[in-house]
DOLUMBA-610720 format. One record per residue: x, y, z of N, C-alpha, C in turn; residue in three letters. Coordinates in steps of 0.2 Angstrom, whole numbers, plus 5000, padded with zeros to 4 digits. Layout:
REM residues N
XYZXYZXYZALA ...
This chain:
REM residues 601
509852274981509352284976508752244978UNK 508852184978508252124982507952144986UNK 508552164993508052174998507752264997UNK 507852284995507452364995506752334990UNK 506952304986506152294983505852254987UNK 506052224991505752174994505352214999UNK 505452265000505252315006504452345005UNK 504352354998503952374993503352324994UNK 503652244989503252204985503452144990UNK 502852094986502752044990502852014981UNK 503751954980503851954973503851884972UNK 503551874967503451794964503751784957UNK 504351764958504751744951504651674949UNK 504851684942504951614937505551654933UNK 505651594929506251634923506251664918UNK 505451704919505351724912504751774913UNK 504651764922504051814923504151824931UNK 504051904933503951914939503351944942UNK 503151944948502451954948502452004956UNK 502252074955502352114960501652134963UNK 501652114970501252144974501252174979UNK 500952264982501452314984500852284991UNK 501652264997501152275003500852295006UNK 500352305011499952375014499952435015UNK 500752455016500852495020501352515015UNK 501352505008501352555002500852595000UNK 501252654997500752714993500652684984UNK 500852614984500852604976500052574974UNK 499852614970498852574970499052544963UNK 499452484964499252444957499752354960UNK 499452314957499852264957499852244952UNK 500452204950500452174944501152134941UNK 500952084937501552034932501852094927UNK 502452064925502752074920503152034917UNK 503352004910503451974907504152024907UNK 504751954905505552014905505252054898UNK 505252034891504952064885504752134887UNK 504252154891503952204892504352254898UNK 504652234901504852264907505352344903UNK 505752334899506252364895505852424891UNK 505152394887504552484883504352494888UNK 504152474896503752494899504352534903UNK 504952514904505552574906505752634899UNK 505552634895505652674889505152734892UNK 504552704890504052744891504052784898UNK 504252764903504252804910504652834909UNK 505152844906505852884906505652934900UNK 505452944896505052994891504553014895UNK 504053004900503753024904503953074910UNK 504653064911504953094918504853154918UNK 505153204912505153254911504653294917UNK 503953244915503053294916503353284926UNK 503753254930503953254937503453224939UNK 502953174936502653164942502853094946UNK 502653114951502853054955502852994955UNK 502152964952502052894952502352874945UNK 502552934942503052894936503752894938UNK 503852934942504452934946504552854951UNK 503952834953504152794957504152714951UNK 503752714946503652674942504452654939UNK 504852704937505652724934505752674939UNK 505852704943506152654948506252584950UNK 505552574950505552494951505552454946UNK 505452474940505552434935506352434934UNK 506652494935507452474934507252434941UNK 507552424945507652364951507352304949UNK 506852284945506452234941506952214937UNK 507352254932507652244927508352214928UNK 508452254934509152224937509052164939UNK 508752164944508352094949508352024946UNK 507852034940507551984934508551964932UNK 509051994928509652004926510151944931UNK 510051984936510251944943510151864944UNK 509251874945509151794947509551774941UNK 509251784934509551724930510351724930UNK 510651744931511351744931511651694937UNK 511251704943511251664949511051614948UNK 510451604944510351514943510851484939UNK 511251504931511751474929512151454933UNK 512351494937512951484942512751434947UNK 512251434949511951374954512251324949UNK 511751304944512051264940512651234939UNK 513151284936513751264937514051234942UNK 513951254950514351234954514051244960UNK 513951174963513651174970513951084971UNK 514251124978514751054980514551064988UNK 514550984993514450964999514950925000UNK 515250955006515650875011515350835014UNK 515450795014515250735018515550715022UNK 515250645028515550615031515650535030UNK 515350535025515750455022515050455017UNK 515350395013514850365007514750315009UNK 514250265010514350195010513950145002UNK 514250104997513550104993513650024995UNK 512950004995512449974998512649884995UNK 512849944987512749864983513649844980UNK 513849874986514649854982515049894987UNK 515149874994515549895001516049914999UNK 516449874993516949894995517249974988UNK 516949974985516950034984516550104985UNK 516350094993516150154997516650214999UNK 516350264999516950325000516850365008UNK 517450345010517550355017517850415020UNK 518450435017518750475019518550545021UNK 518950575023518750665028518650695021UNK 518750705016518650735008518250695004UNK 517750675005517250655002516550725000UNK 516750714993516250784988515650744987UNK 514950784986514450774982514450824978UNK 514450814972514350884969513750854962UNK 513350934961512950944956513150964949UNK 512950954946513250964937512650944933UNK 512651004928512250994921512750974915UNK 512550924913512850904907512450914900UNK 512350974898511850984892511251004895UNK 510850944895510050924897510150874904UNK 510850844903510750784909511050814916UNK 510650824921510750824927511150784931UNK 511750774936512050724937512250724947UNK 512150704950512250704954513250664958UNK 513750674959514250634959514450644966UNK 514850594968515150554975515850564972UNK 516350574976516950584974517650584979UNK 518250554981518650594984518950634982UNK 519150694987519250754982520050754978UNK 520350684981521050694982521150644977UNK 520750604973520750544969520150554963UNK 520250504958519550504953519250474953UNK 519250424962518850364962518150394963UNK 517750364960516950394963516450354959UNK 515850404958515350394954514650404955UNK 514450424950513850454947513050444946UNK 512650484947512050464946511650534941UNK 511150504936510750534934510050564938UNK 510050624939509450634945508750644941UNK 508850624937508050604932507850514935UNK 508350504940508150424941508350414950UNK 508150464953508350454958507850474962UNK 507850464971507650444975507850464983UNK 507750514986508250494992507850474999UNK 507850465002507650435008507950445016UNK 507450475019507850485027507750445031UNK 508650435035508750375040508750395046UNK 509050445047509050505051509150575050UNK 509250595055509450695055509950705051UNK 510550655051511250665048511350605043UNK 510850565042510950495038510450495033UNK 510650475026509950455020510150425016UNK 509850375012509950325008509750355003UNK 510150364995509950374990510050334984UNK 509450324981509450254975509250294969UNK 509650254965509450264958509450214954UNK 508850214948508850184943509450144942UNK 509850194940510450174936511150234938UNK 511650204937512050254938512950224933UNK 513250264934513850274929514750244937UNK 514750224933515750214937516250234935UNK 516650294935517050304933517650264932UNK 517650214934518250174934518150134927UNK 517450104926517350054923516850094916UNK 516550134917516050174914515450124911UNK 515350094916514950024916514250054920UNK 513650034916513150064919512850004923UNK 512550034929512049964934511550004936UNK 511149924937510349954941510149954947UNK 509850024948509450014955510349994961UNK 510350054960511050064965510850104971UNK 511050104977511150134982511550164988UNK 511350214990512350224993511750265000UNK 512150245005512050285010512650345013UNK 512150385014512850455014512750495022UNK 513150505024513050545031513350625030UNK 513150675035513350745033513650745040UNK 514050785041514250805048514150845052UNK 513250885048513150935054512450935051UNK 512050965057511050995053511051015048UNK 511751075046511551145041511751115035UNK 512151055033512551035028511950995024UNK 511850965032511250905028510650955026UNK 510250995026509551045028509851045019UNK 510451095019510551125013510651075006UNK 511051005006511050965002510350945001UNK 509650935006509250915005508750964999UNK 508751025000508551094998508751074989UNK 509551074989509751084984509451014980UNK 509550954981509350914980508650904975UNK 508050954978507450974979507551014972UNK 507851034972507751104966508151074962UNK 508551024961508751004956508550944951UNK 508150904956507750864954506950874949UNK 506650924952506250954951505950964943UNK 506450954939506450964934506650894931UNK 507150894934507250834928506850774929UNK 506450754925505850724926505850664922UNK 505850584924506150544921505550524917UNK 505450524909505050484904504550424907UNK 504950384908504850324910505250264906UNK 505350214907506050164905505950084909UNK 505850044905505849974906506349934911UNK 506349934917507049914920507049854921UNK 507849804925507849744927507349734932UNK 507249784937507149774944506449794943UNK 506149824937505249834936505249864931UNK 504549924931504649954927504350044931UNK 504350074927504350144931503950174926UNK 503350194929502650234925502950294921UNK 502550304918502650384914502550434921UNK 501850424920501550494925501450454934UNK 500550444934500450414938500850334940UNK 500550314945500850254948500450184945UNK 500550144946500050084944499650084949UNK 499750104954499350094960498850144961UNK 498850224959498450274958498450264953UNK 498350224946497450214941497250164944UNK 497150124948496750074949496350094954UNK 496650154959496350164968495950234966UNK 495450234967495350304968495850344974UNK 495750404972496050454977495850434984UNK 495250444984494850464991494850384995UNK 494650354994494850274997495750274998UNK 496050284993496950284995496950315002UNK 496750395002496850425008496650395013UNK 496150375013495750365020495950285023UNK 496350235016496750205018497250205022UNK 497850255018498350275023498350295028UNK 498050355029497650375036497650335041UNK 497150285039496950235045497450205048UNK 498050175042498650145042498950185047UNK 498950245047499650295050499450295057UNK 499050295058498850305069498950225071UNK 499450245077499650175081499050145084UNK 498550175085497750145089497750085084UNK 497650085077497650035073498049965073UNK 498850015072499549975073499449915079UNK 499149975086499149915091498549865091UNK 498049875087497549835087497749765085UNK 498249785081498549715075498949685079UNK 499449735081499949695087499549645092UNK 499249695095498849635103498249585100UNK 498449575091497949505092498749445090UNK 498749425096499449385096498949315094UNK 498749305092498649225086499049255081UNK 498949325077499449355069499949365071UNK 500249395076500949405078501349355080UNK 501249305086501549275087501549205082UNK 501249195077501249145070501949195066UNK 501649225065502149275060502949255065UNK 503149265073503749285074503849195074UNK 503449155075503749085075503949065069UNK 503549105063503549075055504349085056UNK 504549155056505249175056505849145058UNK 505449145066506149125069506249035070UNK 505749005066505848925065506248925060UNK 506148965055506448965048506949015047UNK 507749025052508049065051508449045046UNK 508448995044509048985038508649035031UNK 508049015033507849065026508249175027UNK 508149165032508249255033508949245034UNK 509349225039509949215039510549265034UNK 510649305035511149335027511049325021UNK 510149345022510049345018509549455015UNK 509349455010509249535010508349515010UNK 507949575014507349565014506749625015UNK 506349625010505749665008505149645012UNK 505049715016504649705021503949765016UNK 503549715015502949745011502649775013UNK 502349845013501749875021502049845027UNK 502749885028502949865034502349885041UNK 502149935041501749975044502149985054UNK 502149955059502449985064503349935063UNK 503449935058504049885058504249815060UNK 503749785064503849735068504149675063UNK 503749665059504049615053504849615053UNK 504849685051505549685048506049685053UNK 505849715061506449685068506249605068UNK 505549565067505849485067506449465062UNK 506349485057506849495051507349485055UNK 507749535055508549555057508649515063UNK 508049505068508049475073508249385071UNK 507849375067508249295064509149295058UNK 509249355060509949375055510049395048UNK 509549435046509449455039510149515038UNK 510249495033510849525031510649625032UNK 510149625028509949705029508849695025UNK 508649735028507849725029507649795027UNK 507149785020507049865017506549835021UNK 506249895025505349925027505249955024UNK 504749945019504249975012503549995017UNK 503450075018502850085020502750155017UNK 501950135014501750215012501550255016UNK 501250245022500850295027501250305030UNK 501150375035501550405040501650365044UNK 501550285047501850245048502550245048UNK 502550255043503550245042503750305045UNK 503650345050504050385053503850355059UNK 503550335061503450305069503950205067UNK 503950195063504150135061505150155062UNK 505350215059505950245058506050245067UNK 505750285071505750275078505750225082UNK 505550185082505350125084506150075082UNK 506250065077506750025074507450085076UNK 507650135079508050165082508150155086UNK 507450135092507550115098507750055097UNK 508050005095508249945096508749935091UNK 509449965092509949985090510649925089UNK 510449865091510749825088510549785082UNK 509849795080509349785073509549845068UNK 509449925071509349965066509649965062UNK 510449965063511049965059510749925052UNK 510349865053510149835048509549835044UNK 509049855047508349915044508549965040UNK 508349975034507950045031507250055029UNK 507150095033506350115032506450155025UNK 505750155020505750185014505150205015UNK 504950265015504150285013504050295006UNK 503550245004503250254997502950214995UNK 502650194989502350134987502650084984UNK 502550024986502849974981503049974973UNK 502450004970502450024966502950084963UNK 502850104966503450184963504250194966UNK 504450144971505050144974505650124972UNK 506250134972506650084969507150064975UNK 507349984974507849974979508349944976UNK 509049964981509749954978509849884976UNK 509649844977509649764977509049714978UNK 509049674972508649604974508549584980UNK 507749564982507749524989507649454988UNK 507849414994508049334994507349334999UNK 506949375002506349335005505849415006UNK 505349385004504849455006504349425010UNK 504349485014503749455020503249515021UNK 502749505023502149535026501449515025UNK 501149545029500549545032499949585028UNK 499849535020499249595016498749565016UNK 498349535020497849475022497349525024UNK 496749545021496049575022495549535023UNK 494949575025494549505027494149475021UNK 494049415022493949365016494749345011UNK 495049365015496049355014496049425009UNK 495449435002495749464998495449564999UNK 495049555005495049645006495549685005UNK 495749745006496049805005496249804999UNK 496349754994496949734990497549764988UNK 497649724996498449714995498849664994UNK 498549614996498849544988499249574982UNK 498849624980499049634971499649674973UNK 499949734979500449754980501149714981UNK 500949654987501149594988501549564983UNK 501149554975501349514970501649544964UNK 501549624966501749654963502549664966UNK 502749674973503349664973503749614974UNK 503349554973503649484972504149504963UNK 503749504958503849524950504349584952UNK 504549644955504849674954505649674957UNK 505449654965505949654968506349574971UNK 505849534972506049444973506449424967UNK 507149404973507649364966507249274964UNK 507649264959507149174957507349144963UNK 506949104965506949054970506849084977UNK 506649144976506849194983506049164988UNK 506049174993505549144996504949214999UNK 504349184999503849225002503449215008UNK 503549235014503249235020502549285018UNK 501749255020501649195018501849185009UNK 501649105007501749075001500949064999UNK 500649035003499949014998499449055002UNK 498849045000498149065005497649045002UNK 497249005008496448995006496049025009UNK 495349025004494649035006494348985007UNK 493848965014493548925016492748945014UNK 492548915014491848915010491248845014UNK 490548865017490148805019489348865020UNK 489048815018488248855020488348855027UNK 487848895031487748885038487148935038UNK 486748885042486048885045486048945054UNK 485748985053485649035057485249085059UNK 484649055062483949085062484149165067UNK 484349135070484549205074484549275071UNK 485249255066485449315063485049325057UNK 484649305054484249315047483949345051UNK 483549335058482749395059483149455063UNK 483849445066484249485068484249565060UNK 484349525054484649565050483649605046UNK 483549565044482749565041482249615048UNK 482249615055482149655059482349735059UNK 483149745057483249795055482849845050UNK 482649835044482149865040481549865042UNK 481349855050480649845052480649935054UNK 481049955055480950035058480450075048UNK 480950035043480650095037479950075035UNK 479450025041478750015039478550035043UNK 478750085048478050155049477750195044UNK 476850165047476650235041476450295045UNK 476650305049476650365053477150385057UNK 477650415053478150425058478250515057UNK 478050525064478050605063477450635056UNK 476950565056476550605051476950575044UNK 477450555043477750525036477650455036UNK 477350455028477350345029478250355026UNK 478750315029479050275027479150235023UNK 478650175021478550115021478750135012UNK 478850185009479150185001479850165001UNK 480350175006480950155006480950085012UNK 480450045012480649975016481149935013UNK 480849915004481349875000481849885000UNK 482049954999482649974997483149975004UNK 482849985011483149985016483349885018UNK 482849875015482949785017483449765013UNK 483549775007483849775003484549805003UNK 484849845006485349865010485749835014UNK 485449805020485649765025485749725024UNK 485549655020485649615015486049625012UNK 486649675010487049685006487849675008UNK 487849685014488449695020488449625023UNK 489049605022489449545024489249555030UNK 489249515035489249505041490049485044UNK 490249525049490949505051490949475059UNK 490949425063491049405067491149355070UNK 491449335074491649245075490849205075UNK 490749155074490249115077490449045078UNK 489949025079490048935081490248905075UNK 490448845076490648795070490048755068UNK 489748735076488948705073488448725068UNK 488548805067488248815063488148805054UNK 488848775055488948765047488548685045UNK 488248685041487848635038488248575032UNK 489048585030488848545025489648545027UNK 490248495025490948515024491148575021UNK 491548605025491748655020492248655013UNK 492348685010492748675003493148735001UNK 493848734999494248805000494348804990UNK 494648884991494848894985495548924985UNK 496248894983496848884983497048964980UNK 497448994981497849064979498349064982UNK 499149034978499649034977499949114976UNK 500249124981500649194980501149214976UNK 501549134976502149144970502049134965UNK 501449114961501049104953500749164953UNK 500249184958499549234954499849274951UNK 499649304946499649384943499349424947UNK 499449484946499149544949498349534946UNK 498349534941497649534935497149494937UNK 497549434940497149384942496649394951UNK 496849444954496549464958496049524956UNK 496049524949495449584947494749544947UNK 494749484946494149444945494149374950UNK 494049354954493949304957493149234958UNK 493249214953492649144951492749094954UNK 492249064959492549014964491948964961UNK 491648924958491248884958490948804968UNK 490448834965490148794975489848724974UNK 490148684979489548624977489648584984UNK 489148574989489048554993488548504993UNK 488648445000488048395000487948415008UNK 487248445009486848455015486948395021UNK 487148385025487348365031486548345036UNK 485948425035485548395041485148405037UNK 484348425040483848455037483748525040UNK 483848585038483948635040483548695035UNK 483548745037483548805032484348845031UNK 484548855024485048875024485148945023UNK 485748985026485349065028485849105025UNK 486449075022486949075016487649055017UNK 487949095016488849065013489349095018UNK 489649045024490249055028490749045027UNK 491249095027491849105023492549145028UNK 493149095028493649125031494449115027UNK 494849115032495449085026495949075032UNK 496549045028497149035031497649035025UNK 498449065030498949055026499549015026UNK 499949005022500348935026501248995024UNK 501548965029502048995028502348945028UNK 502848925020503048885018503948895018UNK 504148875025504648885026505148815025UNK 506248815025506348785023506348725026UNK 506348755035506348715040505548685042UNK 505148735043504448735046504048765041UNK 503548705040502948735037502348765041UNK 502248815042501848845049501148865045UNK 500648855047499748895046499548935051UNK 499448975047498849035050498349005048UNK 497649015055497149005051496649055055UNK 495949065051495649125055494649055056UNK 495149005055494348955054493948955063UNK 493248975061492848965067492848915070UNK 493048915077493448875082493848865083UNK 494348895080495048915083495148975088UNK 495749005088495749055092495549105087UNK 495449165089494849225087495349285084UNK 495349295078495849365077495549415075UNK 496049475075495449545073495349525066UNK 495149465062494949455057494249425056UNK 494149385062493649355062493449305058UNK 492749295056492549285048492149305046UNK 491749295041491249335038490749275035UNK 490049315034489649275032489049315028UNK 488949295021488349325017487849305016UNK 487449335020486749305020486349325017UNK 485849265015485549265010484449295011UNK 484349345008483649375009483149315010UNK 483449275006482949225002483249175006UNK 483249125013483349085015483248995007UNK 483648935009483548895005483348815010UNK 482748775008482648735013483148675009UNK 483348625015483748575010483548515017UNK 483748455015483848395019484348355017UNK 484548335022485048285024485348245016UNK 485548255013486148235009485748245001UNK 485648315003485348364997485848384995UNK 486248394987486748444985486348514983UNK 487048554986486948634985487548664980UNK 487148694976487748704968487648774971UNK 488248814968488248874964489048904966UNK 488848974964489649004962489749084967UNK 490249104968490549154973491049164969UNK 490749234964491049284961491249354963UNK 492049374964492249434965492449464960UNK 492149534960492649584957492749634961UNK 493449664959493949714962493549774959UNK 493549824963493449894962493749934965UNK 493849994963494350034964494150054971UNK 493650084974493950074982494250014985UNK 494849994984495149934987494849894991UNK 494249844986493949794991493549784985UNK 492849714985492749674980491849684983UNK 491749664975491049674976490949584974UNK 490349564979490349494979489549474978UNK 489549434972488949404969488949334972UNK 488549314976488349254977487849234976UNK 487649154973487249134971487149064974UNK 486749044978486648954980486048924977UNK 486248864974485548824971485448764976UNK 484748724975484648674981484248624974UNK 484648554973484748544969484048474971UNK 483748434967483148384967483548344972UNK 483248324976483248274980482948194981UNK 483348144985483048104983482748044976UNK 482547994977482347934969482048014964UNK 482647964958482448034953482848074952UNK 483248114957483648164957484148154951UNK 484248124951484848114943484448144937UNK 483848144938483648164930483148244931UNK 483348254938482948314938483548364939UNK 483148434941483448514940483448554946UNK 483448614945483548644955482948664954UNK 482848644963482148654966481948734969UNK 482648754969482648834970483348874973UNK 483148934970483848954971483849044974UNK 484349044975484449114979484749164980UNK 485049224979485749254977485649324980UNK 486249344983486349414984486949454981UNK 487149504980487549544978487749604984UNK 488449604988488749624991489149654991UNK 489449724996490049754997490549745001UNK 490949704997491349705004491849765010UNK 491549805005491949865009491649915014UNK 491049895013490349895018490149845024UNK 490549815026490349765030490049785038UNK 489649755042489149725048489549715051UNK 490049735056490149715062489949705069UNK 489649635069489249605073489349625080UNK 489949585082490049545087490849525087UNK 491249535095491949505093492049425096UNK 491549415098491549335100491049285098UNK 491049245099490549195094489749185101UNK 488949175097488849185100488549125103UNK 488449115110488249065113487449045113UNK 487448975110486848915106486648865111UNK 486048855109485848785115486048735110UNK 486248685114486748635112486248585110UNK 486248545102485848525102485748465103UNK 485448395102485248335102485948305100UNK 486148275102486548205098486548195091UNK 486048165089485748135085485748185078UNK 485848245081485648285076486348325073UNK 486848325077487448335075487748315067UNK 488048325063488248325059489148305060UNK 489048235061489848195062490248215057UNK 490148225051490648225047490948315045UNK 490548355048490648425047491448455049UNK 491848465045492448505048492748545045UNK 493248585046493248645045494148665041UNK 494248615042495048595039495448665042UNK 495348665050495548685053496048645057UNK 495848575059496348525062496948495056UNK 496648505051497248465048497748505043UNK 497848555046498348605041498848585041UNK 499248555043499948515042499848475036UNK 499348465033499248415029499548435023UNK 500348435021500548455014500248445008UNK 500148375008499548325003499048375000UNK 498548395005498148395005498048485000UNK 498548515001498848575000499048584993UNK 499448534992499848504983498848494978UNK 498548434982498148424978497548494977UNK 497548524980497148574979497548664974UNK 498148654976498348694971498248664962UNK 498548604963498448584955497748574952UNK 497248564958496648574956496348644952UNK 496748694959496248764956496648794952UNK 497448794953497648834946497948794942UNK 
């Protein structure tokens, strides 16, 4: 009966309405829905009409009876779906209790409605050992062609009828077709049953959206992930071996931390963290990546088959995934520039709060922003020369010169990103302490860093240079990252916000003011900077600022200058500023680390 209509129409079911449209190469000139309600008077009325023979009501009879029957059928065939859809398997393994995995050649999955609860169950078929999950709380994940990892919320034990959270069972098929079809089924069974939302141990689980989608706009997510998903990028990050090779030394200095122990690789992205992972002895390493990444990541961690056994790659968001078990150490790499771009920190801290056991450790632990004026004639007439094109007044006959402000104004807005010299900076630098295992997520929505420097030479000052470093606070080895000018050079660089309104200052002049962010929804931070050049000299204790300066920036619009710093004539002796550095040499300094966290938080 299907297929003959099918021959007709091109048909779109639901359970309560069919919707017929007659292919080209029918004689039928009408398309159209019908609700079941209606299919039944409008088969009355054809059939009282037959008598008059004519044909299109003859052909009308027809196809509503096969509609009638058809409509009859499906729903009769989805009950029956319902009641009974069974898979064999080739073993169970769950994730969070080995020894109650199910191995044997008669291992079942079967589907079952209970009422309104939908139930997914693992089973031998020869015993009543097994157990359950509700698929309003589940999750399944490809390992491979014939291997997936399926998690849930919560689930039931028949043995104990003891309920647990955030369970995981890996389950294997024994051929393409068994698995193709579980998957299917899977898909149509979940579909509907649509979890509320519920408080758990392991986080908590939104209504609707993600926490992550109301804060991101759409269209910056995409073009995130995107980015993220092409290996051009991937390899960009790998071949700055200053990031990489710190990250593999953090680890492999500090195996007793990974060691048998379970670990959350954050924005795994090509998976390379999470193979130093297994590579120091991690008992098992979720790779957490939302962008297409994780199927190049899933490949990659294949090839290296004495590791993968202990990898699973998860596509998703930190935010909306669940894992079968607490992690003892999470690691990655959410460092943007000025440490806090892309904001991936707050993903970072959001799955320290969800999935981090207490005392569980975080590769990195802390991170600073560096901060110092720096004097730079170059680049101020470099940046200010820019808007010289929107003061023609003839150009092609058009004055320009109405958008020069607005165009000056512009390029003064944009961070500058580049290496440069260290001599340029004018005053000691001064950092702002962010603790990974304290901060809140909330806490990276607004970032207030109050500034106060004492001027070093006599100079013009051209604005505020800024980098960071992170420490990996291992139990063996305490290791620094640092991206400070005069070290070695990473695709980080630094950045530097220059000011429209340079500030004149002399030699042991204080410079006040404040370097305020705030988060915006394209994941990056709009930065209000503000420097005062404070009374100098007999008197200065009783006077006020002599003048001050301020611009407002995007960080998600940044100037990228240059990928090496640029070469300066070297100046006089006499004019160097001895005490200038960059608390780049002294990172080993614990001390100095304690005192600065107690200070800012």
């Amino acid at each position: 009966m299907k297929k003959r209509l099918k021959k007709c129409f091109k048909i779109t079911e639901s359970p309560l309405f069919v919707s017929l449209s007659p292919h080209k190469n029918t004689s039928f000139g009408f398309g159209r829905s019908f609700s079941c309600s209606s299919l039944f008077s409008l088969l009355v009325g054809a059939r009282e009409s037959s008598p008059q023979k004519s044909k299109t009501l003859k052909a009308l009879f027809l196809i509503l009876q096969y509609i009638s029957t058809y409509c009859i059928y499906t729903y009769i065939h989805s009950l029956c779906i319902l009641e009974t859809m069974e898979f064999t398997l080739a073993s169970v393994t769950d994730l969070t209790s080995p020894d109650s995995s199910l191995s044997s050649s008669s291992v079942v999955a079967s589907f079952s409605c209970d009422g309104e609860v939908k139930e997914l169950r693992f089973q031998e078929s020869e015993s009543a050992h097994g157990f359950s999950f509700d698929l309003s709380s589940t999750q399944l994940f490809k390992l491979g062609p014939l291997q997936f990892v399926f998690v849930s919320d919560s689930s039931i034990s028949s043995a104990k009828e003891e309920k647990s959270f955030s369970r995981g069972v890996v389950i294997k098929f024994r051929d393409d077709k068994e698995s193709k079809e579980f998957c299917d089924s899977f898909e149509e069974w979940t579909k509907d049953a649509v979890k509320q939302g519920s408080t758990l141990p392991n986080g908590t689980v939104s209504v609707n959206k993600s926490k992550f989608d109301d804060k991101i706009e759409a269209a910056s997510a995409k073009m995130y992930f995107h980015y993220y998903g092409q290996l051009l990028h991937q390899q960009n990050m790998l071949q700055d071996y200053v990031r990489t090779g710190t990250y593999h030394a953090a680890v492999m200095e500090n195996r007793s931390d990974f060691a048998g122990r379970v670990v959350v690789d954050v924005g795994a992205g090509s998976g390379i963290l999470s193979l130093f992972a297994a590579l120091a002895g991690a008992k098992h390493v979720y790779a957490v990546e939302a962008s297409e990444m994780a199927e190049y990541a899933r490949k990659l961690i294949a090839g290296n088959p004495l590791l993968a056994e202990r990898i699973t790659v998860i596509k998703g968001k930190i935010e909306d995934i669940e894992l079968p078990e607490k992690a003892d150490v999470l690691i990655s790499e959410p460092m943007g520039t000025l440490l806090v771009n892309e904001r991936m920190l707050e993903t970072y801290v959001i799955a320290r709060d969800r999935f981090l056991s207490p005392g569980g450790k975080m590769f990195p632990t802390v991170g600073r922003i560096h901060m110092a004026p720096f004097a730079d004639e170059f680049l101020f007439v470099e940046m200010a020369n820019k808007a010289l094109f929107w003061q023609q007044q003839n150009y092609y006959g058009v004055d320009l010169t109405p958008l020069y402000v607005s165009a000056h104004q512009g390029y003064f807005s944009q961070p500058v990103v580049d290496a440069f010299d260290p001599r340029l900076l004018v005053a000691p630098s001064m950092s702002h302490v962010i603790d990974f295992t304290k901060m809140t997520e909330e806490q990276f929505y607004e970032i207030d860093i109050p500034l106060k420097f004492t001027a070093s030479l006599c100079t013009r000052v051209h604005g505020l240079a800024c980098w960071f470093d992170v420490l990996f606070d291992g139990s063996t080895v305490q290791r620094w990252f640092t991206t400070a000018p005069g070290a070695p050079t990473t695709h980080w660089y630094q950045i530097r916000c220059v000011l429209s309104q340079p500030l004149h200052v002399m030699a042991g002049q204080e410079l006040t003011g404040r370097l305020h962010l705030v988060a915006h929804s394209a994941q990056s931070y709009t930065i209000n900077l503000t420097l005062s050049a404070k009374m100098w000299g007999p008197g200065a204790n009783q006077g006020g600022i002599l003048q001050t300066s301020s611009c407002k920036l995007d960080l998600k619009e940044p100037y990228y200058r240059m990928s090496q710093p640029q070469v300066y004539p070297t100046q006089e002796p006499q004019a160097q500023p001895e005490d200038i550095h960059t608390q780049g040499d002294d990172l080993d300094e614990v001390e100095l680390l304690q005192h600065n966290v107690n200070a800012q938080l």
